[in-house]
Steps between C-alpha positions, in 0.01 A plus 500: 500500500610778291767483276519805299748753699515860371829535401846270505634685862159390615552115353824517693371644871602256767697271297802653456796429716890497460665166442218347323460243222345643191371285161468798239349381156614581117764488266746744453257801424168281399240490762684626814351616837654875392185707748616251795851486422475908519272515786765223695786749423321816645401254821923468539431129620874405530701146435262337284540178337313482140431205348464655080627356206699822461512825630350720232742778374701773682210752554238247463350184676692347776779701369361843679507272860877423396619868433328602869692125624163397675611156337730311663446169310383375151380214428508479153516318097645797341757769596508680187350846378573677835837641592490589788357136593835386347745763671284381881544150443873527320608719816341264772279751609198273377439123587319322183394161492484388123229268358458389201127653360299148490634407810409838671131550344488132679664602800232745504170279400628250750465720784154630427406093511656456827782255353805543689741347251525366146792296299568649159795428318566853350836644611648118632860535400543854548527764839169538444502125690792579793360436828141344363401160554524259258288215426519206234152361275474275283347734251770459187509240231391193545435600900845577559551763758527856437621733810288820598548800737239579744372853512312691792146617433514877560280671738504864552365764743322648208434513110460797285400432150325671199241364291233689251163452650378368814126483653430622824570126652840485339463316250750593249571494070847602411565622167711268268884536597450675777362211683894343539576456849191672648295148589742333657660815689150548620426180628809492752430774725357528840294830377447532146486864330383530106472858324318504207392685204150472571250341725219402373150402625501143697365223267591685200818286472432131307600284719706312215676834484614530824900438556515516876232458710401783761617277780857565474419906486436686811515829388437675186599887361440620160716778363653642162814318400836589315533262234847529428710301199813375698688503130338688229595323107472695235554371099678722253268684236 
């Protein structure tokens, strides 16, 4: 089966359709999907729900997807960075669905294991909690019982994510940071899409090397990538 697709429009053939679930790694500008994200807004696939930490920046990332309102739902960690994310969402034009980050990146990794459901007790006590079950353990002091929130494994139509190299199989090595959310956003998808930096021969890779194995990738494009600094610091002198 071959994996390596020519470029990202190619990844995307015969996936794409409107109203679709979509797990998009990275974090804020580090290690997005930008050649999918770019080659999804050209396709004009309409009333997509992303699954992303954020949403990248106005004219970058998810963001581009937002000015174009392909997206009609975010679910999210962070809403920050990205006005016009803030103006959709402020104005009701935009459904979001906040998370808090562990709890999504597990949200995430649960669905690519097939688990349906997991208690955590990260937001119990606060909306992030209305409507969610709630469960007791005796996991405190002494055994006493603590009470937890259950969360729903996600599982999406597809994932786009980015990583630095991949072998012809899939296999993939992301570089430092910019691994972030790309593992588990990978994992929960029906179809699985990684863009890379480089591919490189198959069993060149050291298997103790390797931070997600080619069976969670379906298809692979390699392309040059805008590596952007979402907000540039600069010392006096």
């Amino acid at each position: 089966m071959n994996k390596v697709y020519g470029s990202a429009a190619e990844a995307l053939d015969g996936l794409l359709h409107d109203g679709m679930f979509i797990a998009a790694g990275g974090f804020g500008l580090c290690g997005i999907p930008e050649l999918l994200l770019d080659a999804i807004k050209d396709a004009g696939t309409q009333n997509l729900t992303f699954a992303s930490n954020n949403a990248g920046v106005d004219d970058f990332g998810i963001g581009i997807l937002l000015q174009t309102r392909q997206v009609k739902k975010m679910i999210s960690s962070y809403v920050g960075e990205n006005a016009e994310f803030m103006r959709q969402y402020l104005s009701g034009e935009l459904e979001l669905e906040f998370n808090p980050q562990g709890t999504l990146a597990e949200r995430m990794r649960a669905g690519g294991c097939g688990i349906p459901g997991f208690y955590t007790k990260t937001g119990v006590g606060t909306v992030i909690a209305d409507g969610k079950e709630h469960k007791d353990f005796p996991t405190g002091p002494d055994g006493a019982n603590e009470t937890y929130i259950m969360e729903n494994g996600i599982f999406a139509d597809l994932s786009i994510v980015k990583a630095w190299k991949a072998d012809a199989t899939g296999n993939l090595v992301f570089r430092k940071t910019a691994r972030n959310f790309n593992p588990p956003a990978a994992m929960c998808g029906k179809v699985c899409i990684a863009e890379v930096e480089e591919i490189v021969p198959t069993g060149s890779l050291d298997p103790d090397m390797i931070h997600l194995p080619g069976i969670y990738v379906h298809r692979i494009v390699q392309g040059d990538h805008e590596k952007r600094i979402e907000q540039r610091t600069v010392s006096e002198g």
